[in-house]
N, C-alpha and C positions, 0 to 999 in steps of 0.2 A: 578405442579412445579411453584413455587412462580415468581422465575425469578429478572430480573435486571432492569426489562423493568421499563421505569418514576420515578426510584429511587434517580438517580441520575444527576444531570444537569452541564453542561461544560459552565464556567462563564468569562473563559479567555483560549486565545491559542497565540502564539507565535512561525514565522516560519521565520530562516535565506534565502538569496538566497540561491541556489544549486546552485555550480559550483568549480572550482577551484581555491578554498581558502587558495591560498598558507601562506597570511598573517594571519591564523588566527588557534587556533589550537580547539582540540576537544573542550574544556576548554572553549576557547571564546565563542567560536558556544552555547556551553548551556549559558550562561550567555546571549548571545543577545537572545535566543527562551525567557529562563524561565523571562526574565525582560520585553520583546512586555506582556507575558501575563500575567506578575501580574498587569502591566500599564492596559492593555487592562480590567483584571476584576477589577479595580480598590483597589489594596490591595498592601500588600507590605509583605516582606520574612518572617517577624515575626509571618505571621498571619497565612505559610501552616503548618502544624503536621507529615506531614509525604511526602519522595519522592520517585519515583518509577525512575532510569533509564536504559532504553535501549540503549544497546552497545555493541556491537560484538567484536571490539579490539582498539587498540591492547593492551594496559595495561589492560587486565580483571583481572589482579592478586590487583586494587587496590579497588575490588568492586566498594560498591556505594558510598566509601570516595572520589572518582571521579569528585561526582556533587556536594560531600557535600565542597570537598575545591574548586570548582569553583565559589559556590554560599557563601560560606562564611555561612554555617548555622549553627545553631547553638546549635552542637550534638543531633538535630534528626534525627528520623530511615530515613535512605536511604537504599532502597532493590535497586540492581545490578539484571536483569534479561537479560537473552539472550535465544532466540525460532529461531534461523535459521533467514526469513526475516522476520520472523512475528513476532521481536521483538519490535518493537514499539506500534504493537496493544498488545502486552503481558505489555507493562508497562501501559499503556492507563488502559489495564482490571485490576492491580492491583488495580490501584491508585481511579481505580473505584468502586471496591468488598470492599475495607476499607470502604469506604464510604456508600455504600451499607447496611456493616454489621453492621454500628453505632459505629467502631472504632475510626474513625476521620470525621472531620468535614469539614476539607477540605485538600485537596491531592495535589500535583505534580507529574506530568509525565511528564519525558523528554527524546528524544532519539535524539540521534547523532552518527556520525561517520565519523572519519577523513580517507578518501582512499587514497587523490592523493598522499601522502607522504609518503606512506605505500610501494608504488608498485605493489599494486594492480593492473592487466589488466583486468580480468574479463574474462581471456582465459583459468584459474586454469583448472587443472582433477578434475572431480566431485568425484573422489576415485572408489574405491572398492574393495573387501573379498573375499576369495572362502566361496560358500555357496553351498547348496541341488543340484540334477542336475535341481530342476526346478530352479535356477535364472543364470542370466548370467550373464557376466564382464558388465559394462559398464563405463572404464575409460575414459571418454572423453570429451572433456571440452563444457561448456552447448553452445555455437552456436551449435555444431555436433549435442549436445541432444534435443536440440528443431527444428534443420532442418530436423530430424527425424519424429517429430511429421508434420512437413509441408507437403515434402513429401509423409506421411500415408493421411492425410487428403487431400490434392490432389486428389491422388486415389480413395480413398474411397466416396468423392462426386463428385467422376466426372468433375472434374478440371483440363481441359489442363494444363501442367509447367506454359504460357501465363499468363492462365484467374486466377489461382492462385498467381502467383509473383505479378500481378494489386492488386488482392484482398489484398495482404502483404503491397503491395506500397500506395494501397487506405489509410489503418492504421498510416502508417506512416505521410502520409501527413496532415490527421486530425488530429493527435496529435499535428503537426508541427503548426497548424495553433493558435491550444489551447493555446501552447506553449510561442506563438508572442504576446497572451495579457496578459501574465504573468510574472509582472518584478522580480517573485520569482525563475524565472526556469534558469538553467543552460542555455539550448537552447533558444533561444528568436528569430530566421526566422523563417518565412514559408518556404516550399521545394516544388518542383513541382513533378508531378508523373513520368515526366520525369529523372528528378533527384536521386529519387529513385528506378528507373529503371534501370540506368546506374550506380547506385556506385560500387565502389570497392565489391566484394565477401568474405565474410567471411565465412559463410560454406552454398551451396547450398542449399536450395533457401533462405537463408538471407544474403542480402546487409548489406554495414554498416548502412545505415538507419532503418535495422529491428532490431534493435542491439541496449538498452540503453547503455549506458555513465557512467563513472566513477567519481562519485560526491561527494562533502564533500556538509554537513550542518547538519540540526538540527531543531527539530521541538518540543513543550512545550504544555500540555494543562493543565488547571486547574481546579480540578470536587469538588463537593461540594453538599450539599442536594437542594430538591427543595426549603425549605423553606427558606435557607441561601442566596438562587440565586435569589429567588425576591426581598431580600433586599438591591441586590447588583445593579442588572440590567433591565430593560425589556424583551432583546433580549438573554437572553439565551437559550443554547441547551439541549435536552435531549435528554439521552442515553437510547436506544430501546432495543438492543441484542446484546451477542458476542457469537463467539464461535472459538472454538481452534479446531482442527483437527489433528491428531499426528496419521500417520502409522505406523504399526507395523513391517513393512517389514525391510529391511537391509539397511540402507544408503550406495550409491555407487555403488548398482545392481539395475536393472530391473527386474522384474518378464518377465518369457519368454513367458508368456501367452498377457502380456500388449498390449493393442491397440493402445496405442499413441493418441487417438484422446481423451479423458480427464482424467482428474486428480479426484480418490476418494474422498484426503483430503480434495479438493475444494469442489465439491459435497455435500459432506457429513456435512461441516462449514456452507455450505450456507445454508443447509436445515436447520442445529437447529438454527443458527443465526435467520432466519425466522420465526421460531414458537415462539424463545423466544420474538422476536417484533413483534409478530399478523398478520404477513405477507402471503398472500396465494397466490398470483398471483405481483409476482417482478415484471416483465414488468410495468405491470400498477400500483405498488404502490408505487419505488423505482426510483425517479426523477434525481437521480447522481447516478454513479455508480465511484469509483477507485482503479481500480483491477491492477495486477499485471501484465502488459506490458512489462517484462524486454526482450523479445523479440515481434514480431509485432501479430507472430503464437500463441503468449503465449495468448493474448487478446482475441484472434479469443474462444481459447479452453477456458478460464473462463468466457468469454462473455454466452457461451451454458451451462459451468457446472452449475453457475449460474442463468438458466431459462430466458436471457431476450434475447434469439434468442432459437431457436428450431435445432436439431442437425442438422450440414449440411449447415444451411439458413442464415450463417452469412452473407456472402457475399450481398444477396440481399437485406438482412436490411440495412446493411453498405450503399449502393450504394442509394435506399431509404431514407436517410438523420435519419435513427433511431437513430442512435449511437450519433450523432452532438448535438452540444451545440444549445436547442431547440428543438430537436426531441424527443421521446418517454422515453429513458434513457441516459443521456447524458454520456458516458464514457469516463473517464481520461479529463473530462473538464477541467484540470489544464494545462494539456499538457503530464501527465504520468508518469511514469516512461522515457519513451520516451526524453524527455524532463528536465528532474530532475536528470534524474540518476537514481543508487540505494544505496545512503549512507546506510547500513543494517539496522540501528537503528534508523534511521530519518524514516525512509517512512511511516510507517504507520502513523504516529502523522502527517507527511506533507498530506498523503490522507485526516484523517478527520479534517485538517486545512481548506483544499479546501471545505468539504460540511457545515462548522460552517460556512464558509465565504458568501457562496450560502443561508444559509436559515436564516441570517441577511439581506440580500441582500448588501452586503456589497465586491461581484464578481468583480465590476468594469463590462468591457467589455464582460468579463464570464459569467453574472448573469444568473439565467434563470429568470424565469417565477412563480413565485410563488411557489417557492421548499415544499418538507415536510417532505421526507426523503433520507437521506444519508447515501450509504455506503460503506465503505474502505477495500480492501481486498488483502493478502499478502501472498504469496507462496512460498516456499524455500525446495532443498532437491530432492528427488528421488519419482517417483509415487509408493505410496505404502511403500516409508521410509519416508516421507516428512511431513512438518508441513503447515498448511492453518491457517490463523487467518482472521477473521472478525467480525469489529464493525460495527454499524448501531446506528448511531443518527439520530434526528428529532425534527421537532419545536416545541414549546409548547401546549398547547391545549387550 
């Protein structure tokens, strides 16, 4: 398998704050991501060939004429893509595969998404169908569905209510902290474990601290070959591996067999992501990690599907200082989901905003430590009906 790996290289990226951007509409939001990054690669609109945007809503009936009358361009191809949350690594991977296959020379991906204006609470019914007697209902809006998986996990490692809500609260509060040195996030305090202990309930055992946030923004990146990016810049990135994960189960039901304690599509993303970038042991070869937090339980279970804790041993890594900006994989070092929100069509582009940023060393107070690879990864859907996307960039050689 030939692969995608070192083909292609990210010369420019551009990422709005998240938060509630009353003043500003989807429109704008791509206009200030896709302009930080053609400033940032030094180039200007005449020069991409083609654009890829991600966008979940709410005009998807205008396709990608969307970005194309935001940016003003001028009648080239704009492809409109939507993959559940893993629409922003799905326009990231177009805009990448053109590039790849010798069609253009240099690409745009943007993804955004306007909620606060929308009415979006983020409390929806996740749906469901009669199906076979093996699947069940599960209309229930995703706190229920991931307090599920808490509660299972609990149990199944032997986790007091107690020592399990710290362990949720622990997550919470590192992200919070991530959060404070990032003037891009929605959230900008730290919170104490106390704090998180005592918030408001939203579905047992997640507080509203285990709970992301409802966010507008927008996030831009610009990919190009390697030979084009050395003549643009020093500090560019390259793109290692993706991979897409699409169940074929039923959106809206569970399978009645399901363990609650991980997710296949995940699993399964992460492994081909991995072989296509060379990767045999994440733990020690994946220096960031920003996965899919949209609750505190959700991080716990992609932390494991993805190999960089062992089933069960989240907790003790957490506590360990693994997870921290520093430690062995640094997770949601931006501050997260957590902290950002989940505008659908922004995140992924804003996740590998945050690892371009790291392996320029260009983090600010986030940076680590001599980064080399990074990777962003996005969940959306039902286990078993659901989509996982993940890219994996890294520095040059």
């Amino acid at each position: 398998m030939p692969g995608i790996k070192d083909r292609v290289a990210v010369v420019g990226m551009g990422c709005t704050r998240f938060g509630e951007l009353w003043d500003k509409s989807d429109q704008d939001m791509m206009v200030e991501s896709c302009h930080e990054a053609l400033e940032d690669a030094g180039l200007e609109l005449k020069d991409i060939k083609a654009s890829w945007l991600g966008i979940q809503g709410p005009e998807t009936g205008s396709g990608g004429c969307r970005l194309a009358r935001a940016l003003k361009t001028d009648y080239i191809p704009v492809t409109r893509v939507e993959n559940y949350c893993a629409t922003g690594i799905e326009a990231f991977r177009g805009a990448s595969y053109a590039v790849a296959a010798g069609i253009y020379d240099i690409c745009l991906a943007c993804g955004a998404e306007k909620l606060k204006d929308s009415g979006v609470t983020g409390l929806t019914q996740m749906g469901g169908e009669p199906q076979f007697s093996s699947w069940v209902w599960a209309t229930i809006v995703a706190p229920a569905r991931f307090a599920l998986s808490a509660t299972r996990y609990f149990h199944a490692y032997g986790l007091s209510p107690q020592e399990g809500k710290e362990m949720l609260a622990r997550i919470a509060v590192k992200n919070h902290h991530n959060g404070s040195l990032n003037p891009r996030a929605h959230f900008q305090r730290e919170i104490t474990l106390e704090q998180a202990l005592n918030a408001p309930m939203i579905a047992w055992p997640l507080g509203l601290y285990d709970c992301c946030g409802v966010s507008d923004g927008s996030a831009a990146a610009i990919v190009t070959t390697p030979e084009i990016a050395k003549s643009l810049r020093d500090d560019y990135v390259m793109v290692k591996g993706f991979a897409i994960s699409a169940g074929a189960g039923t959106q809206g039901v569970i399978g009645a067999d399901y363990d609650y304690l991980h997710i296949d599509e995940i699993v399964r993303s992460g492994q081909m992501a991995y072989e296509e970038a060379g990767i045999t042991d994440p733990r020690k070869e994946v220096d960031i990690a920003e996965i899919h937090d949209c609750f505190t339980i959700t991080e716990v279970l992609i932390t494991e599907d993805l190999g960089y804790s062992p089933r069960g041993k989240y907790k003790e890594n957490l506590e360990a200082g693994a997870f921290d900006i520093g430690g062995e994989v640094a997770i949601n070092a931006d501050g997260g989901l957590k902290c950002f929100g989940h505008p659908i069509g922004a995140s992924g582009l804003r996740m590998i905003f945050e690892s371009y940023l790291q392996l320029q060393g260009k983090a600010g107070q986030r940076q680590l430590k001599n980064p080399r690879i990074g990777l962003a990864q996005n969940y959306g859907g039902i286990p078993g009906g659901g989509i996982s996307g993940v890219a994996i960039v890294g520095a040059r050689d």
